[in-house]
N, C-alpha and C positions, 0 to 999 in steps of 0.2 A: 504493500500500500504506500502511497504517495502524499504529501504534504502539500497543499497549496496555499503560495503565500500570496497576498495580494497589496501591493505598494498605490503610494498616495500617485505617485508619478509616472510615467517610462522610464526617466533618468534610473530611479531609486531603484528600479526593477530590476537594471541592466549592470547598478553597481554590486546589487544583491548574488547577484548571479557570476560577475568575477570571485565575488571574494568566496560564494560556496564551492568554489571548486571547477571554473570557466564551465557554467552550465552551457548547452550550447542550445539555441535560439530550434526554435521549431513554430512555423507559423508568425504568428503574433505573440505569444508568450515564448519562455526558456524552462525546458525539459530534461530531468534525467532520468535515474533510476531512484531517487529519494526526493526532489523536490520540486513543482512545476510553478513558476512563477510569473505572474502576471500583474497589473497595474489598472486602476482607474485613471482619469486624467483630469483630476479634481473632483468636484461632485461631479457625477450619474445620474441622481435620483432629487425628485423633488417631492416637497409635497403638492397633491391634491388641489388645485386651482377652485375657485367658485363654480365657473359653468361646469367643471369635472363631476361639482359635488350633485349639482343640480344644474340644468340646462337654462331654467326659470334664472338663475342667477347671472348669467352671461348680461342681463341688464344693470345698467347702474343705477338706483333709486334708493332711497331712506328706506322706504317699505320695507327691502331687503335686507337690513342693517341691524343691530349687529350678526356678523355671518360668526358661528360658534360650534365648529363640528362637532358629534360628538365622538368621534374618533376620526385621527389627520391620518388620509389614505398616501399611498406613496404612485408614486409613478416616474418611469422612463425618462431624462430630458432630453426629448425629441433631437437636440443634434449630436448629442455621444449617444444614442441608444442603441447603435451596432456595438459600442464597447460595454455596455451592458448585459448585452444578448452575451458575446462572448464569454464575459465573465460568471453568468446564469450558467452554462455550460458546461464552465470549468468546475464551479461548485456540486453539477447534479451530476459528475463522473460517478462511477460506479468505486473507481480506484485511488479515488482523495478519500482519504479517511479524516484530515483534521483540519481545518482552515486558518494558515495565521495571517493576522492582523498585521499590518507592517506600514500602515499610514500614518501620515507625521504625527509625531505624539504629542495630542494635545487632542482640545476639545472638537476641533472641528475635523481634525484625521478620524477621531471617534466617531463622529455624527458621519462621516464619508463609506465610513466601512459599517456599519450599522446599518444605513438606507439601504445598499446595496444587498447584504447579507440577508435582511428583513425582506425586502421585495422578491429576492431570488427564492424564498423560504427554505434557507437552509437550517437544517435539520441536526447538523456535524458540531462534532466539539472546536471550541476554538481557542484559540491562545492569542498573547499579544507580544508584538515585536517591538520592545520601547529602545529606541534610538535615539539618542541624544548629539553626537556627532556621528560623521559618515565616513569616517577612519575604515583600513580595514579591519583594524585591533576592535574598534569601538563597536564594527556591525558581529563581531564574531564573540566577545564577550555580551550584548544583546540575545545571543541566538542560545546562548550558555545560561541565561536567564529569564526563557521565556517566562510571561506573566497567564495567570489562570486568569479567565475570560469573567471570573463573579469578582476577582480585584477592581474592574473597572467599572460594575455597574453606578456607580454614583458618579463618575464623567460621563456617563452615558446616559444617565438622566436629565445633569447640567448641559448637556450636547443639545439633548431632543428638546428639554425646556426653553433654550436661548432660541433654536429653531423655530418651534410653535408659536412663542410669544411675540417674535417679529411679525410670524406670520399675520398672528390675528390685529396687532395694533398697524400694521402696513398696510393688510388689504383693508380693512376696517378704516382707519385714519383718511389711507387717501384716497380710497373712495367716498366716504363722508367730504373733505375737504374738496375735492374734485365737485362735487354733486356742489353743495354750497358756495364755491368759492372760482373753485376753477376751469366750471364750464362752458361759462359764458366768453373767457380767450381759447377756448377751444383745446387746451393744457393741461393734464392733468396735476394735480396738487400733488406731490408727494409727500409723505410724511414717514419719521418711525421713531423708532423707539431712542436710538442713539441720533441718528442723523438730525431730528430733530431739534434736542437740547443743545446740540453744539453748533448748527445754526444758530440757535438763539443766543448763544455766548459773542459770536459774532456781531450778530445784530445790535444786541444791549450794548456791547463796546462804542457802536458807530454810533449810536442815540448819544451814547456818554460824549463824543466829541463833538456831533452836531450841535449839543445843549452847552457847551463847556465854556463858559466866562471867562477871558485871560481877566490877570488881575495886573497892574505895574507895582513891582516893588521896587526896593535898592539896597546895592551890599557895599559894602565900604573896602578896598584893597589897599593896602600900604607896604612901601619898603623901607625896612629895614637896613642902616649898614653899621656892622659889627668889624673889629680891627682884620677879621678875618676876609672879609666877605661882607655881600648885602643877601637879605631871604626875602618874599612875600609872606603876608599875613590878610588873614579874612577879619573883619571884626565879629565878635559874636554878643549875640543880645543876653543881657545878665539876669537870673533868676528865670530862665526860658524851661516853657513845658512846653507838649507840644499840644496844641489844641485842638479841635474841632476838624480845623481846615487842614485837610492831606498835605496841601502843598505849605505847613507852614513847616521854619527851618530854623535853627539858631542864627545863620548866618543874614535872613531874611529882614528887612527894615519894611513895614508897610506903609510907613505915614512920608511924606517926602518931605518935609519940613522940619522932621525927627533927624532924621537919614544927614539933612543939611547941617544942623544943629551939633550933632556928634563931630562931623566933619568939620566943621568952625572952631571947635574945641581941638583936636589930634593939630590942626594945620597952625595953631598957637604953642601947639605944646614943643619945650628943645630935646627932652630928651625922654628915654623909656626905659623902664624896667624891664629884665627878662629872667625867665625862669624856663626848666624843661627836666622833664620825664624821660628816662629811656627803659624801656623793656625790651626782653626777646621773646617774640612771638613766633609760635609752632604754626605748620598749616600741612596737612596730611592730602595725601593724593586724592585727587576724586574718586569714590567707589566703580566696581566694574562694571561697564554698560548691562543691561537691559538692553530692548527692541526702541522703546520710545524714548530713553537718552543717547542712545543711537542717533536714532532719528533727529531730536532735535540738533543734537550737535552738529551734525553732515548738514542740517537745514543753515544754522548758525555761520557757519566756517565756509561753506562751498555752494550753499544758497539750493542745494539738493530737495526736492521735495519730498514727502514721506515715502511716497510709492516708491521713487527710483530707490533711494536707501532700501527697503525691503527689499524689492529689486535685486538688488546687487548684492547684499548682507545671503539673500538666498541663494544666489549663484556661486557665491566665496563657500558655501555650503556643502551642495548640490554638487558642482560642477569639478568643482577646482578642491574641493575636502580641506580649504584651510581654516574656516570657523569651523565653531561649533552650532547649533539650531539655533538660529536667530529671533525664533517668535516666540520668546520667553520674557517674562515681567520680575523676574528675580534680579537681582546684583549683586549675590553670593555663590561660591564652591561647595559640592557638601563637602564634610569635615576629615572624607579619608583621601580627597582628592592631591594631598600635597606630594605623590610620586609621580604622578600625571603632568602635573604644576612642573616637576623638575625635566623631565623629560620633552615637555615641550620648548622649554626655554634651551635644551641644548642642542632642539633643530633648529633653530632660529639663527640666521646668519645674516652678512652684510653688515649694513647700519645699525641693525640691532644685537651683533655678539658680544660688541663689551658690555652693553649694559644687560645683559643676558648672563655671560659670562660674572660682573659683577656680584650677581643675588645668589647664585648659585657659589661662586667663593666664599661670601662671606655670612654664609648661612641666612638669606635675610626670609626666606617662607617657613612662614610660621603655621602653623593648623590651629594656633590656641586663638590668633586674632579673627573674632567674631564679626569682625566687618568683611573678611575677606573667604572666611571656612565658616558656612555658617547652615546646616540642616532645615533649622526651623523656619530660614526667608527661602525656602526651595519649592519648590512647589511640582508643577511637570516638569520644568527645567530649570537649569541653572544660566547664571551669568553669560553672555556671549564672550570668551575667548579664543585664541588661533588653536588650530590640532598640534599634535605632532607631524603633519605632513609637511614636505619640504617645501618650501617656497617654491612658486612659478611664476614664469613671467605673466602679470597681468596687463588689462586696458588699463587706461590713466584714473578713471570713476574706481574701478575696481581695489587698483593700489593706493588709493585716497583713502577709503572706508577699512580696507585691511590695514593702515599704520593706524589709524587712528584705533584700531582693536588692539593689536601688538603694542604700542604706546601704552594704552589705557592698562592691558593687562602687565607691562615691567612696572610702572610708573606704580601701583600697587604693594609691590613688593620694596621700594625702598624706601628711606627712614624721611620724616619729614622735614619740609623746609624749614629753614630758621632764616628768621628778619630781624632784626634791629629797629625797632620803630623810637622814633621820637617825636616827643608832643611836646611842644614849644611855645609856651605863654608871654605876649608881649604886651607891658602893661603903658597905657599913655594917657596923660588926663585921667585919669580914671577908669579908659576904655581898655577892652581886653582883645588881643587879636590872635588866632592860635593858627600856627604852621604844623605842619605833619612832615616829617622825613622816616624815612622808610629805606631801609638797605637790606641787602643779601648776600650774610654771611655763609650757611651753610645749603649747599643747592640741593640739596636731598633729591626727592623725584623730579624737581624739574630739569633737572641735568635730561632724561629720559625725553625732555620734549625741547631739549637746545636751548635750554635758559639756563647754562651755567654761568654766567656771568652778568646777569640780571642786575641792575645796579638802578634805583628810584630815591628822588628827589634827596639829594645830599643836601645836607645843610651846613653852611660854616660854622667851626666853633668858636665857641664860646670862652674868654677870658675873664676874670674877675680878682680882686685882690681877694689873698682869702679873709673870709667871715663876709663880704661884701659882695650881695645880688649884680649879677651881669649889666652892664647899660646897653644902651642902642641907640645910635639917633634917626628917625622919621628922614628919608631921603625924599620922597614924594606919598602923597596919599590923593585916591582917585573913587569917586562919586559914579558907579557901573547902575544904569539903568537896565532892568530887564522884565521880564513878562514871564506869569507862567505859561504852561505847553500842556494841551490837551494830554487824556491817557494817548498809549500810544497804539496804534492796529495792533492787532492779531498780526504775526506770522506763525508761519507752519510750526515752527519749536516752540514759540508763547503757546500756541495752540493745543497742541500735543498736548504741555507739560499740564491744561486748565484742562482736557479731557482726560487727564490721570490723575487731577486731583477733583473732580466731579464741579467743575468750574473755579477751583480757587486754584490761582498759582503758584506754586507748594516749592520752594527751593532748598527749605531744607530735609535734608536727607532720610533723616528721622521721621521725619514730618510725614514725609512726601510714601515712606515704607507703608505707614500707619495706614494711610488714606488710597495707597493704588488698588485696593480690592471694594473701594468704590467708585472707580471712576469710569467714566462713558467709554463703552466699550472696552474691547483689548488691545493688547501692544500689536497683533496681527492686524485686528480692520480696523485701527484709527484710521492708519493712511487711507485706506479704503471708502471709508465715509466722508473724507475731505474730498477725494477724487470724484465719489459720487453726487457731492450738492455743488461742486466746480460744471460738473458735466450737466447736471441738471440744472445750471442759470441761477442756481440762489447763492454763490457769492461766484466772488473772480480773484485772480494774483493780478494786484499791480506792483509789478516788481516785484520786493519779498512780499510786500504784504499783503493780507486778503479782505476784500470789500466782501458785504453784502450786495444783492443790486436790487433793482423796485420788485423784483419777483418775491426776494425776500421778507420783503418791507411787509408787502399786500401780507405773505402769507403770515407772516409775524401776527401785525395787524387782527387778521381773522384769526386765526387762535384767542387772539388777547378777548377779540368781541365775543367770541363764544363761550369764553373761560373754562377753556380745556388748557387744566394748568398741567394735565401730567404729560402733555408734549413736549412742553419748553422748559421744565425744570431738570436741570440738567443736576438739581442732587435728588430728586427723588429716582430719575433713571440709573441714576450714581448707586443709590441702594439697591435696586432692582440689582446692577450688575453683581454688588457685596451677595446678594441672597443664590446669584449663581454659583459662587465661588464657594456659599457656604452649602449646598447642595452638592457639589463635588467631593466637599469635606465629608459628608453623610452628616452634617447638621441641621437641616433642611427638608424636607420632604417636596418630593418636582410635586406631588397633590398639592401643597400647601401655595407655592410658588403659583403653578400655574391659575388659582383659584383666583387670586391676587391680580394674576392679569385680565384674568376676564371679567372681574368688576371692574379694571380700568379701562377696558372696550369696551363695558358698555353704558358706564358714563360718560364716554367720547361719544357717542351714537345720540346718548338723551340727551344731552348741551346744544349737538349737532340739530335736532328735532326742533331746536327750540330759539329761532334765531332771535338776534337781539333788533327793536323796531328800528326801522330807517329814522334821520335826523333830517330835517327839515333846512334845506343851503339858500344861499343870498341869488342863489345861478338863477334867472328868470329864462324860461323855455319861450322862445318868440313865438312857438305854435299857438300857446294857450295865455300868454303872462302872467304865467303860475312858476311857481318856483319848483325844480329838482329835489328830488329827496336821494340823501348820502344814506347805502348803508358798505358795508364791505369789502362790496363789489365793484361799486361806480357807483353814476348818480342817473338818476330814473327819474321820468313824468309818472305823477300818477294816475296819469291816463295811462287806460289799458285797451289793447285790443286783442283777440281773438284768433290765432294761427293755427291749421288743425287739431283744434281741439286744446288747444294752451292757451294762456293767458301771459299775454306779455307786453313789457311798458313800453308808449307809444315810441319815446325817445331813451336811450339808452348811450352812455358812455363809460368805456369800464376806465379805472384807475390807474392801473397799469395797459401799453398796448406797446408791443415790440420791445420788451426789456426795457421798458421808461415809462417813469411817473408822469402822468399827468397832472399839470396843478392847476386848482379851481379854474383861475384867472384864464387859464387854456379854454377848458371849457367853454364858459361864460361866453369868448370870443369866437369858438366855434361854431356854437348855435346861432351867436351873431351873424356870422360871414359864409357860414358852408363850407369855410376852407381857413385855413392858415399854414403859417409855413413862409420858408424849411423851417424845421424844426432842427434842432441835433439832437444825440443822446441816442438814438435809437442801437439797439445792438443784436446782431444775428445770432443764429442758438452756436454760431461756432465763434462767437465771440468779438465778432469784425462788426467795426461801429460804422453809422447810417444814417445819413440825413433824407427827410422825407415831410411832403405836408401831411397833414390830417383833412381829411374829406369828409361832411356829413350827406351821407346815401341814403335817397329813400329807397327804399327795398318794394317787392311787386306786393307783398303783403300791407303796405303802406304806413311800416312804421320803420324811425331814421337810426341809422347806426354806421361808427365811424369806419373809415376804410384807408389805411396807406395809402396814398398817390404818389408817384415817383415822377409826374406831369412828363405820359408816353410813355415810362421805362424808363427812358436814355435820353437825351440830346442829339442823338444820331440814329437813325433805325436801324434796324435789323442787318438790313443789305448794305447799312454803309450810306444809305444817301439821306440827305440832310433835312433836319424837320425847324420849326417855325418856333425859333429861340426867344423870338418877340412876346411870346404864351408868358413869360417869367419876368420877374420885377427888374427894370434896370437901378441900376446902381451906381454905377462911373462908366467915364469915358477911356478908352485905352491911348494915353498921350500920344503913343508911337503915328497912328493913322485913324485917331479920333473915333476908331470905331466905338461902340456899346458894348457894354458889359452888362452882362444877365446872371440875375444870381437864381441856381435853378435849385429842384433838392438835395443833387448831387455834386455841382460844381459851378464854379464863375467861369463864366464863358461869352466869348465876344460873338457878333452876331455873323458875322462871317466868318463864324470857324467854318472848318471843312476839314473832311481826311480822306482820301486816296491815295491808294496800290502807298500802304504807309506815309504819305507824306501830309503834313498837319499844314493847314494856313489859318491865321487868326490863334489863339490861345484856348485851352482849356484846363483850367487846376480842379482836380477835384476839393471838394469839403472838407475832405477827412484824410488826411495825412500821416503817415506810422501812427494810425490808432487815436489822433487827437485830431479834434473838430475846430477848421480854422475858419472862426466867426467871422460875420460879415466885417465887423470892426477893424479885425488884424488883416485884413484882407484889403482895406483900403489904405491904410496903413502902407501895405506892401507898396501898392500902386500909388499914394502919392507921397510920403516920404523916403520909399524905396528902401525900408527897414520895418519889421513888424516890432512891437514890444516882444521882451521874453517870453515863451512859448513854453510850459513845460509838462511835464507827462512823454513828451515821445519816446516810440516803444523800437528799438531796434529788430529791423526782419531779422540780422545774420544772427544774435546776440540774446534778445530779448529782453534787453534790458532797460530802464527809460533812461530818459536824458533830457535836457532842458536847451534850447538853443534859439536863436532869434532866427525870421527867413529873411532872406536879403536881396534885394534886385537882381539878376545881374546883366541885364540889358534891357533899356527903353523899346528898341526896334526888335528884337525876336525877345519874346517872354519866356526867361527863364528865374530863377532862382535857385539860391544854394543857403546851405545851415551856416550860423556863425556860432560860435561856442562862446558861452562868457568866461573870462578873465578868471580863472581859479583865484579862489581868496587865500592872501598870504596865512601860510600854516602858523599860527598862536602860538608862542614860544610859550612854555614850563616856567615856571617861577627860578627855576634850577638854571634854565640855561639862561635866562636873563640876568639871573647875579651874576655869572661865571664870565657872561661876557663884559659884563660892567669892573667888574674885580678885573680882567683882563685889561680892560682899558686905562684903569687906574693904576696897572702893574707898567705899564707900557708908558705912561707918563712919567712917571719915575724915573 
């Protein structure tokens, strides 16, 4: 009798089968005389759809709501279901007697091999293949430990319950939101369980900035010269708490008359008192990556998005065997790992042998330090480290994310840094100003990341008669006007780190342990849910950071109106995920769990039932001079007419149309005019932004509703021959040969353009230029002072990265233009290098 194992991958299939022994390939799967091996290619199987469950359900309406199987049937997914069938097959041999498990280990390899095994109805004993790295020491002491098939039912409950419970709040959510919300742009609403709250993490940021009051304050700078040297000094405010307001600071001055006051006193005073503190301060290497400090870090340093890091973390995996399983949430060893620990550090060559060779000299792996060998933070897996396999040559992404692993894991093992700090109190008038200097004596770990000679903000010393406090005297003092600064975006790593702490941004470490077994989602589909609401139009990357855009707003919006708070709360999803984790533990019952969620679909269904009344708007409809009523959606007459058999509002405008907000004032002028425009803002579902008017259509049914107009499509038709540019607003004159400029949806254009067999006469610019929309404004600009104001946002095609840059003429008679870049700002000298160079000049006088 024969063994059939079945792997999450082909890759894992085809490595399984070297290291048992070069099974040799038969078919689609690999056969011997003891082991037949074969592979899924991710999920196979899904569950049960609505119209599956019932055909009557293929519609989408409330009636139908909430949908609550009472048992989720499985089925085939239609484009793997020849590798399905296949592996049905394999299982209902006559000559497999035991089936192992061999799919990544973790909850969703679980749920992968489960669906499959369950729908195939197999019958056979099973085992499981837990692999952790993909060595071939690591797949052949796995195979020496298979695991019995009843160790894992409590992952396999938390597998089946995190499945179902999407299922029912996802189809449930966005079909309720869809039906209320998102039917009328013809879009469905999506919704879920994680993707949602971490939208709204986004969202509430961007309210936070939109709402955000700068305040003016003032901080006072002064220097110091000592027989040594001169230093800078901050003033700081005396007897200071901190208060209320986040952004308040010792250094902070709020009143500017205060601020002046202090400064009127120092610039009379001749000389100052000093005093200072030194201590040596420790600081220990960062802990070992996880998935999502992985991630943020590659996001941080190389501007990587989540995906590509897992990406790539999986292929250093997979492909190349030099990590270990990257989809793990731990940052600890278990505690018999310290042979392993030694053994990899002595394949480790190049750039990393001395410090490799170091730890291993001088004994520095310890098994008793709890931050680094630690059982009880273990979980399915441990920490992400390199294997013992030998380095190979990688891509340049690939050897970015592997140093920064190899780093992360020497940098651990050595003793920590030691600094020298000094706090340095400089007393004047009665005011006090404090410098910080900061040295590095001992490089501990950071030797491992090329900072062995780290060297911050020196300070001159200090002389005194003894029993007699230090003097100083006041060289210049300077009155710094500033502003505070909105919070800042979300980027992918801020992001991350506030999905692993169930919205709060959790830095330290301790903290951060405490709290990751409630945060949105896992270290596997964080990146996944960011990918999927990027793809889905409810936020964007500009740059590093990530908007919301009006898709988001609306659906935000409607949630809030219907007060379905367990969408957008991203700590009550936060618990949901803790009760998975503790379900896995067997602390939990999946009964208890799943009970829980389907009281929250079907409070999402009865809020949904229950919409909140429209509000009554200033917007007057010219049909009736009756005013609009706002609810959710857009703004409606309440006049209604009659369409097979439906009831719908005479005039209609939704809120959102082409990825942009519409506001009132739009509105108001549309029903006015039938038209308006261009507009900007608009943006395509692939992200490419759009200028276009707004049309109000009567429809054959005889009620009005908006429509894109792009006035023709084009400026030029189909075939190339020229249509009647006069239709669009003029604007200016083109100096060269006095033609007309038309400003159309998509571009200014002179009324004698033309194009043939490639050849252009007259001009045409488009609107929208790398991704930014150049207003009518900058646009005349161009044309009569032959320089636009500073432009910024542009998004490089080769690069993709923005930039800011001004457009520039560059000739009256053929219309062209080119970028000019502004004048980089001189880089702000250190308090350090401005005494050194003032002490230099004062040596040099001498």
């Amino acid at each position: 009798m024969k063994k059939l194992i079945i792997a999450e991958k082909p890759s894992v299939a085809t490595d399984l089968a070297k290291v048992l022994g070069k099974i040799p390939k038969k078919e689609d799967h690999y056969e011997n005389d003891e082991y037949v091996i074969s592979s899924a290619v991710g999920h196979l199987v899904e569950l049960f759809m609505p119209e599956d469950i019932d055909k009557s359900l293929k519609r989408w309406t409330l009636t139908n709501l909430p949908i609550i199987p009472d048992k989720f049937k499985l089925k085939p997914i239609e484009k793997t279901k020849k590798k399905f069938t296949e592996l049905k097959k394999l299982i209902a041999r006559k000559d497999i007697d035991v089936i192992i498990n061999a799919c990544d280990a973790g909850r969703e390899g679980e749920l992968i091999f489960t669906y499959i095994t369950e729908l195939a109805k197999n019958k056979k004993p099973i085992k499981r293949l837990w692999m952790t790295s993909m060595t071939a020491d690591a797949i052949r002491s796995a195979f020496s430990n298979l695991r019995d098939e009843s160790e894992m039912s409590h992952l396999r409950d938390a597998a089946r319950s995190r499945s179902e419970a999407d299922w029912l709040i996802g189809i449930n959510g966005t079909r309720g939101a869809t039906i209320q919300f998102g039917r009328r742009g013809g879009t469905a609403a999506t919704v879920g369980r994680v993707q949602t709250p971490t939208l709204s993490l986004v969202y509430v940021r961007e309210q936070e900035i939109a709402q955000f009051k700068p305040r003016d304050f003032w901080r006072i700078s002064s220097e110091f010269a000592v027989s040594e040297g001169s230093y800078f000094g901050t003033y700081q405010k005396p007897e200071f708490k901190k208060g209320d307001d986040e952004h308040d600071r010792i250094d902070r001055i709020w009143d500017k008359a205060a601020a002046e006051q202090i400064l009127a006193e120092i610039q009379n005073a001749s000389s100052a008192v000093v005093t200072e503190e030194k201590k040596r301060s420790k600081q220990s290497a960062p802990r070992l990556f996880d998935l999502t400090t992985l991630q943020r870090e590659a996001n941080s340093r190389f501007g990587f998005p989540a995906g590509m890091t897992l990406s790539i973390a999986q292929a250093l995996y997979e492909k190349h065997k030099m990590l270990t399983y990257p989809r793990t949430d731990s940052k600890a060893l278990p505690e018999d790992y310290g042979p392993t620990v030694q053994q990899t550090l002595q394949q480790l060559g190049g750039d990393y042998t001395e410090h490799a060779r170091k730890i291993i000299d001088n004994s520095w792996i310890n098994t008793a330090n709890k931050r680094v060998f630690n059982n009880q933070q273990i979980s399915d897996h441990f920490a992400i480290i390199p294997t013992d396999a030998k380095p190979k040559k990688l891509q340049e992404k690939e050897a970015k994310i592997y140093d920064m692993v190899v780093r992360r894991f020497m940098a651990i093992f050595y003793p920590p840094a030691e600094f020298d700090v000094t706090t340095r109190k400089t007393t004047i008038a009665e005011h006090t100003f404090k410098t910080e200097g900061k040295v590095l004596v001992v490089p501990g770990w950071l030797s491992v990341h090329g900072k062995a000679t780290l060297q911050e903000d020196t300070l001159p010393a200090l002389t005194a008669a003894d029993g007699d406090p230090a003097q100083a005297k006041m060289v210049e003092t300077e009155l710094l006007e500033e502003v505070t600064k909105p919070p800042p975006r979300y980027t992918e790593a801020t992001l991350l780190a506030a999905m692993e702490g169930a919205g709060k941004l959790i830095n330290d470490e301790e903290l951060a342990e405490a709290m990751k077994e409630k945060g949105l989602g896992t270290p596997a589909t964080r990146a996944q849910t960011i990918d999927h609401l990027i793809y889905e139009r409810y936020m964007e990357r500009q740059g590093r950071e990530l908007m919301p855009t009006a898709k988001a707003e609306g659906l935000m919006q409607f949630l809030k109106a219907f007060q379905i708070e367990a969408l957008t709360s991203p700590k009550m999803t936060g618990e949901w995920e803790h009760k998975l984790h503790q379900i896995e533990d067997g602390h939990l019952s999946r009964e208890a769990f799943m009970n829980g969620i389907k009281e929250v679909t079907t409070s999402i269904i009865n809020h949904l039932n229950d919409p909140p009344p429209a509000q009554k708007t200033h917007i007057i409809s010219p049909f009736d001079n009756k005013p609009l009523w706002e609810d959710h959606r857009g703004y409606t007459s309440k006049e209604t007419i009659e369409v097979r058999g439906r009831i719908i509002p005479f005039v209609a405008v939704n809120k959102v149309i082409g990825n942009r907000k519409i506001e009132p004032e739009e509105v108001q002028e549309l029903l006015k005019k039938k038209t308006i425009g261009p507009l900007d803002g608009f943006k395509s579902r692939n992200g490419k932004l759009f200028s276009a008017n707004l049309k109000l259509v009567e429809k054959d049914n005889k009620s009005w509703r908006v429509e894109l107009d792009f006035g023709n499509g084009a400026e030029v038709g189909e075939n190339g021959e020229e249509i009647d540019i006069k239709q669009f607003p003029l604007i200016a004159k083109w100096p060269a040969d006095d033609a007309n400029i038309h400003e159309t949806p998509n571009a200014y254009i002179t009324d004698n353009y033309s194009r043939e067999k490639g050849k252009e006469a007259g001009f045409r610019m488009s609107r929208n230029l790398l991704g930014k929309t150049i207003v009518r404004e900058q646009f005349l600009k161009l044309i009569n002072d032959k320089k636009t104001d500073l432009i910024q946002g542009f998004r490089s095609n080769k690069t993709g990265r923005l930039f800011d840059a001004f457009l520039v003429l560059k000739d009256d008679k053929a219309f062209g233009f080119q970028f000019e870049f502004p004048p980089r700002p001189p880089k702000k000298k250190s308090a350090k290098k401005r005494s050194a160079k003032k002490k230099a000049v004062a040596t040099s006088k001498k």
